[in-house]
Backbone as a ProteinNet text record, in pm:
[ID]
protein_1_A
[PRIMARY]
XXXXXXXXXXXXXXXXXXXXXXXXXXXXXXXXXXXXXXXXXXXXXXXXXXXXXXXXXXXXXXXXXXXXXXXXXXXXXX
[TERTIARY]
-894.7	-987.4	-1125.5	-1187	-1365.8	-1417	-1511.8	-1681	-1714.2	-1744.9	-1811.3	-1925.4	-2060.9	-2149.3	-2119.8	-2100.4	-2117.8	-2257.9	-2388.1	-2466.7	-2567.8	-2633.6	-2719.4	-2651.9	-2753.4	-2734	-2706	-2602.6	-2463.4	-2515.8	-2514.8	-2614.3	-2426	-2410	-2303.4	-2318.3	-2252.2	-2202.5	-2143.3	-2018.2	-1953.1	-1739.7	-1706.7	-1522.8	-1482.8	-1382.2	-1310.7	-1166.9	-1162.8	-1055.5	-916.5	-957.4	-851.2	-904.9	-810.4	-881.7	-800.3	-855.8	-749	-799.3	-655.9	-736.1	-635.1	-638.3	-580.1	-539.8	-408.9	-389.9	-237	-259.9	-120.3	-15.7	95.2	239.1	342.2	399	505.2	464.4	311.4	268.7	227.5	252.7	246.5	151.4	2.9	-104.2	-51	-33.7	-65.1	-141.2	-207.3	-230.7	-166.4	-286.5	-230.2	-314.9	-252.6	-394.7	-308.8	-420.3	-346.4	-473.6	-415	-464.4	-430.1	-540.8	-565.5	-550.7	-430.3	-401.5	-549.2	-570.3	-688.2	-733.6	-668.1	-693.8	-720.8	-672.2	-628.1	-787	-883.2	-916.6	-1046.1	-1111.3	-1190	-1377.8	-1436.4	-1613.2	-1613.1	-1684.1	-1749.7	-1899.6	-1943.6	-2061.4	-2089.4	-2260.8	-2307	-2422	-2431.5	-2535.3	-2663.3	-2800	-2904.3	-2970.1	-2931.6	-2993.6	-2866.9	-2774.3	-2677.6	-2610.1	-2569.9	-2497.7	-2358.7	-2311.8	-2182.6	-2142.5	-1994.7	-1962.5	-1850.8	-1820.1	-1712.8	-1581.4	-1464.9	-1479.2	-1412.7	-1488.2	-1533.3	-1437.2	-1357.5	-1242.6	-1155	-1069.8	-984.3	-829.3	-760.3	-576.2	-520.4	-533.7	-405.1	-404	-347.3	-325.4	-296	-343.3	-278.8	-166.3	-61.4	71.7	117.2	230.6	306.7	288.5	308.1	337.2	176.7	63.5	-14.9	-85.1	-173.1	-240	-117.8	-152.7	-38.5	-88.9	-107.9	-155.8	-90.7	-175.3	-126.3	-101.5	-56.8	-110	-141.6	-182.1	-282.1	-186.9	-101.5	10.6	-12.7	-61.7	-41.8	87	208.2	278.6	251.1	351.8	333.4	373.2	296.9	291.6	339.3	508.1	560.7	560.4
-290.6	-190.1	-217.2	-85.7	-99.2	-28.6	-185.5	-84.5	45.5	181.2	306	387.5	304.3	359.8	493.7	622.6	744.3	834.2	753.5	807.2	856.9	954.4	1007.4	1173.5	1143.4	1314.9	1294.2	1421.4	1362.5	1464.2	1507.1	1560.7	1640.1	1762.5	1784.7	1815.1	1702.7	1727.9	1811.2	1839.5	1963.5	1920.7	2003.7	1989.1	1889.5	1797.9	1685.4	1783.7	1787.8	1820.5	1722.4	1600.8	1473.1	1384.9	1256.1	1118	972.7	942.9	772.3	676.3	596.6	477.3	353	291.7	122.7	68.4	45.5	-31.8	-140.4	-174.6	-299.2	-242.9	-227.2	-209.3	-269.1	-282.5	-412.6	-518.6	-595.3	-697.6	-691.1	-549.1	-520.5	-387.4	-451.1	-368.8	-189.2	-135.5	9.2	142.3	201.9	310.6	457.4	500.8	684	770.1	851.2	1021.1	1106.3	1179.7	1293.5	1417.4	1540.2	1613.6	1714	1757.8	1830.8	1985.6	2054	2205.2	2279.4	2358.8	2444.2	2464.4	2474.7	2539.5	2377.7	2288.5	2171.2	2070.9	2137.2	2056.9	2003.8	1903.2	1848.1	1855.6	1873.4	1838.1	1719.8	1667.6	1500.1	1508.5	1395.8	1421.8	1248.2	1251.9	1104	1123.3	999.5	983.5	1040.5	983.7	1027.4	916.9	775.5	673.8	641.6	753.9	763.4	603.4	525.5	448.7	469.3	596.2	615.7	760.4	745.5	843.8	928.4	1024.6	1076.4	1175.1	1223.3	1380.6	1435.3	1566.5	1640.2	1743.4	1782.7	1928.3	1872.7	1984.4	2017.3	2016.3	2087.2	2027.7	1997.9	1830.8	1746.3	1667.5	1561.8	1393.6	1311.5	1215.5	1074.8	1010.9	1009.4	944.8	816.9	771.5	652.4	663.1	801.4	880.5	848	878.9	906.6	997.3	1123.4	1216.7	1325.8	1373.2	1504.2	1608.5	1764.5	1850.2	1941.6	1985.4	2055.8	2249	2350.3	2460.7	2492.3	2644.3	2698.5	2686.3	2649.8	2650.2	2505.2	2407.9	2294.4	2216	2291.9	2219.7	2155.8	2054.6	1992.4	2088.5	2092.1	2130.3	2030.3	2076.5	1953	1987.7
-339.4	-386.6	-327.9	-311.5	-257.6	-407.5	-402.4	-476.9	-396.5	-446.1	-413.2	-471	-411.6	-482.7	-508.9	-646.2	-628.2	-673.6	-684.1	-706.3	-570.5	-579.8	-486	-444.3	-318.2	-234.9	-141.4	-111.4	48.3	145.5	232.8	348.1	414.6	433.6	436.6	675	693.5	815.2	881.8	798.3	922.9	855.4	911.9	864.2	922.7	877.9	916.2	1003.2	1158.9	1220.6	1206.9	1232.2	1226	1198.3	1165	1150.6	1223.8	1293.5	1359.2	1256.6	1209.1	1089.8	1161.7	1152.8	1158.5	1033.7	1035.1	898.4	891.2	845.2	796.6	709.3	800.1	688	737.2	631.5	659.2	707.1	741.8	770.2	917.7	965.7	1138.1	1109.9	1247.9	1231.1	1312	1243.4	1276.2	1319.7	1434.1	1417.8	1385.8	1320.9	1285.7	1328	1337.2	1368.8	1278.7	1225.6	1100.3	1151	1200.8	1239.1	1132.5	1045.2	956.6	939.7	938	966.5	894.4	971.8	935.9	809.1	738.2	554.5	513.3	564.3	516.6	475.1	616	642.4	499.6	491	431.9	495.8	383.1	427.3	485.2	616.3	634.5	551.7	454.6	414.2	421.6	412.3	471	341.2	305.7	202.9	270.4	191.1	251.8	336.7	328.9	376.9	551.7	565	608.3	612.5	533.4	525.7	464.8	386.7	315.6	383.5	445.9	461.4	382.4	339.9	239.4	301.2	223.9	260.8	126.2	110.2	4.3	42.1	-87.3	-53.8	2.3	46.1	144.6	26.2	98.9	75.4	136.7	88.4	131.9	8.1	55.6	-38	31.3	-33.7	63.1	6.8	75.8	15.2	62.6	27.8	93.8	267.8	290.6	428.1	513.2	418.6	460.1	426.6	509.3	502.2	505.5	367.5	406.3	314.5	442.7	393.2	273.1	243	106.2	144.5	96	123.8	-40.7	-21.8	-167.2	-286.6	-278.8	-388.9	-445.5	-349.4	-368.6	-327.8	-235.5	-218.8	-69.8	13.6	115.3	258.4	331.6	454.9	534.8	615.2	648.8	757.7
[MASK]
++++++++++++++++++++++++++++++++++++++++++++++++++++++++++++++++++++++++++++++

């Protein structure tokens, strides 16, 4: 788990198209790219001291899988 400061004012950047992250599964380092279907996509927003970055909205979730978009129903866009 991360501490997340949530106090202050977020300065709204622009839509999150995709994201590349690095991570560990099964004990073996991994990359991903999750390219965000249009409806899908999420706000990028940055604090005001720009040290925190967020993203605000969108439909998806993050699962076992990963980033997986949602449509207006709320179900999974596979």
């Amino acid at each position: 788990m991360v501490d997340v400061d949530d106090s202050g004012v977020y300065i709204n950047v622009g839509r999150v198209d995709a994201i590349e992250y690095t991570t560990a599964r099964d004990g073996e380092l991994e990359s991903y790219r999750h390219k965000f279907s249009a409806k899908a996509r999420p706000q990028l927003v940055v604090s005001h001291d720009g040290t925190h970055t967020r993203f605000v909205g969108g439909q998806y979730k993050f699962t076992e899988r990963g980033f997986v978009d949602h449509d207006a129903n709320g179900d999974p866009i596979e």
